[in-house]
N, C-alpha and C positions, 0 to 999 in steps of 0.2 A: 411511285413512292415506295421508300422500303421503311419498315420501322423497325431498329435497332435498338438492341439491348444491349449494355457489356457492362461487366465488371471491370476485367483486367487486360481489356482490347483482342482477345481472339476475335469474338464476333464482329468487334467493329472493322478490323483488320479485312474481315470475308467482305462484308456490307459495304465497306471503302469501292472494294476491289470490283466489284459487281454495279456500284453505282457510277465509276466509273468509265465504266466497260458500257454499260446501256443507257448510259446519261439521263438518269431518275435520281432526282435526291433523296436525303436522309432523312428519316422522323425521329427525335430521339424518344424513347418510348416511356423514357422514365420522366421526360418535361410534359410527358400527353398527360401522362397519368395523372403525374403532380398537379396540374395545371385545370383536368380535366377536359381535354379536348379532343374528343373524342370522333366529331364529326369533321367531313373528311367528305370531297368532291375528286374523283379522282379522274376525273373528264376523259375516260377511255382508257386512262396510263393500267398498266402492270401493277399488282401492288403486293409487294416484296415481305416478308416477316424475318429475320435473321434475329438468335437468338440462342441462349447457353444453355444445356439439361442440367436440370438441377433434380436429383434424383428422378431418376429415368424421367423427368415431368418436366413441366414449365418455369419457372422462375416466376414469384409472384405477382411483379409487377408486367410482365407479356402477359401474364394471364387474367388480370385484371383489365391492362387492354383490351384482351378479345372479347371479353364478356362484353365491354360497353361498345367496343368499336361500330360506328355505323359509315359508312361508303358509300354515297353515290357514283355512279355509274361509273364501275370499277371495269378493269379490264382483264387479262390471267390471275390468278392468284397463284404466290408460292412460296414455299420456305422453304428455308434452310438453318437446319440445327449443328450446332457445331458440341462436340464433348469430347470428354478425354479416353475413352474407349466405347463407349455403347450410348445409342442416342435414344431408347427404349419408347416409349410412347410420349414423345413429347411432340410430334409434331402432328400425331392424333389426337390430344388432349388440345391441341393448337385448335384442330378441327371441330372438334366438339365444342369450346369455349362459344367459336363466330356464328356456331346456332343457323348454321342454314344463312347468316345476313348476310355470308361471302364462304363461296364451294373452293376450297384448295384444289387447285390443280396438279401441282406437281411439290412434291415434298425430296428432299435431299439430306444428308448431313455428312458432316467429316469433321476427321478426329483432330485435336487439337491439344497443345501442351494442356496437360490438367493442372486447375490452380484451386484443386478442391484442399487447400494446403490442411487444413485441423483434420482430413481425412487421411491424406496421404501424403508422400513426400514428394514434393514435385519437382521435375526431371533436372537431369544436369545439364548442363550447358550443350555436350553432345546429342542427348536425345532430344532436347527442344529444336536444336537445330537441324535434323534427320525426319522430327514431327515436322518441322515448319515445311521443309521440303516437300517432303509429299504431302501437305495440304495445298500448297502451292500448285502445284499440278489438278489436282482434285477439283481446285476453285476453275481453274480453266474451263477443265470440261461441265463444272455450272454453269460457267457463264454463255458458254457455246449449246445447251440445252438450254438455257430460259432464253437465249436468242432465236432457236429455231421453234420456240413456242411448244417445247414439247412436253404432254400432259403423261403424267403416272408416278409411281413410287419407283425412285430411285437413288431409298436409302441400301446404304452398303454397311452401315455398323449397327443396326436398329438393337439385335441381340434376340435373346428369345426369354428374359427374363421379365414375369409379370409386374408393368409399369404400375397398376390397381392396387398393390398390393406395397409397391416402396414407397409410394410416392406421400402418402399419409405422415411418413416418418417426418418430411419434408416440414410440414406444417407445424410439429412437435418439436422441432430441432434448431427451426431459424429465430433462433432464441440471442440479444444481444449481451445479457447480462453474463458473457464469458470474455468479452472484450475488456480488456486491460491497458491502462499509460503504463511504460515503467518512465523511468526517471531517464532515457534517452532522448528525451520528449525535447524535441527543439524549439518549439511552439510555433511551428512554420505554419498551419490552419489546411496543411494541405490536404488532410483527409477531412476538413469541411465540406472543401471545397470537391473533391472529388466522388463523395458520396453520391449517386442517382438516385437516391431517397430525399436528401439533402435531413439527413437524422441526425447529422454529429453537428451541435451545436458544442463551441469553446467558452466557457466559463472559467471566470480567475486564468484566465491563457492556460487552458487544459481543455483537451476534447470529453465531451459523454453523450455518450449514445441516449438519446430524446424519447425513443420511443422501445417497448418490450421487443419487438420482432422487427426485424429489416429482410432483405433478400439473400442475405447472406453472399453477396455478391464476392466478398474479400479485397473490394477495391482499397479500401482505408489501408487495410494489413498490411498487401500486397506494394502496395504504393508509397508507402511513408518511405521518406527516404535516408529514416536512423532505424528501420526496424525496430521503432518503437511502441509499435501495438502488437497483442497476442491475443490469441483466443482460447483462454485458459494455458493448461499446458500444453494441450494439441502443438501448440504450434513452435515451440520454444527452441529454436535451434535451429529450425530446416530454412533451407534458402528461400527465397520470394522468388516471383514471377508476374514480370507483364511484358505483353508482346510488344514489340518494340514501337508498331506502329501507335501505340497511346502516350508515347512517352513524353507529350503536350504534357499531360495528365498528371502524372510523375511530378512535376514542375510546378504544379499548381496554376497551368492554366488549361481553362473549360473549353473541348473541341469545342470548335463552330461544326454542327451538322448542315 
């Protein structure tokens, strides 16, 4: 089993690719969470983590998972972090969460368009497509290591910047009270529906964000399809991005994992 995280379909993208390639299905990790369900028989199987750094760290909701996850008789364990240059300590903070309840084996990541949009501008049409490439390549040889069962650290963009020290900012920052309607609002509910929180309830057919903090995942943003939400000024102007393989999602309808 793999438990997948995404915002804007990178990670689902890798998690697709890998399940199936080793014929394990998908957990979505923000229905575990929501849902609470936490326990999990995994009768020998592999049990996968794929997931986005969200300040050199975890993304709130993986990291909530680990804390509570509990596994019966699990078989390798491994992840894979996907970022937009440096995957800093998040697939140790992965480690730490599971408390000994399940030993990672083998840790990986690779880079992928960044959609950290209120941070940075994210790519043009050519570097997504140059990034996607060589992730494409990258995911191969995952899948040809978590097939020959091979255990160790074989991250290649980890960085050497202390994850301990950003990653606090994270918790200060996934603040939702910067998200804004404008008035291109079509009232299509698709960033209800595409939230992994499910936090955007539509009132008087206008979305608001339900709760103070979410994961800041930028799925709502990213995905509305009049560019009608912003996250403050951050974001006013710069192009959107989602990988294409989510573009169910886009649409407003909810992968089947």
């Amino acid at each position: 089993m793999i438990f997948v995280f995404s915002g804007t379909g990178n990670s689902y993208s890798v998690a697709k690719r890998i399940s199936d390639a080793i014929g394990v299905k998908m957990i979505d990790t923000a229905a575990a969470v929501r849902y609470k369900r936490f326990g999990y028989d995994a009768a020998g199987e592999d049990i996968g983590f794929v997931f986005p750094v969200y300040y050199y760290g975890l993304p709130s909701m993986v990291a909530t998972l680990a804390e509570n996850l509990v596994v019966r008789n699990p078989g390798r364990v491994w992840c894979v972090a996907t970022c937009g240059e440096e995957s800093g300590g998040a697939c140790d903070m992965l480690a730490e969460k599971l408390d000994g309840r399940l030993n990672v084996d083998a840790c990986y990541d690779l880079v992928m368009p960044d959609n950290s949009i209120f941070a940075f501008e994210p790519p043009t049409p050519e570097e997504e497509r140059a990034t996607l490439e060589a992730a494409d390549a990258e995911v191969g040889r995952i899948i040809a290591s978590i097939e020959a069962g091979e255990d160790g650290d074989f991250r290649r963009h980890k960085g050497d910047r202390d994850w301990r020290e950003i990653y606090p900012m994270y918790d200060e920052q996934r603040v939702t009270e910067p998200f804004v309607v404008t008035d291109k609002c079509i009232e299509c509910r698709i960033c209800e529906d595409v939230c992994p929180e499910q936090i955007i309830k539509v009132y008087h057919r206008k979305p608001v964000w339900d709760e103070e903090r979410c994961s800041l995942c930028m799925s709502c943003l990213e995905l509305c399809p009049k560019q009608a939400i912003e996250y403050g000024d951050a974001t006013v102007g710069r192009r959107r991005f989602f990988n294409k393989a989510y573009y169910e999602r886009s649409i407003g309808i909810p992968l089947k994992y």
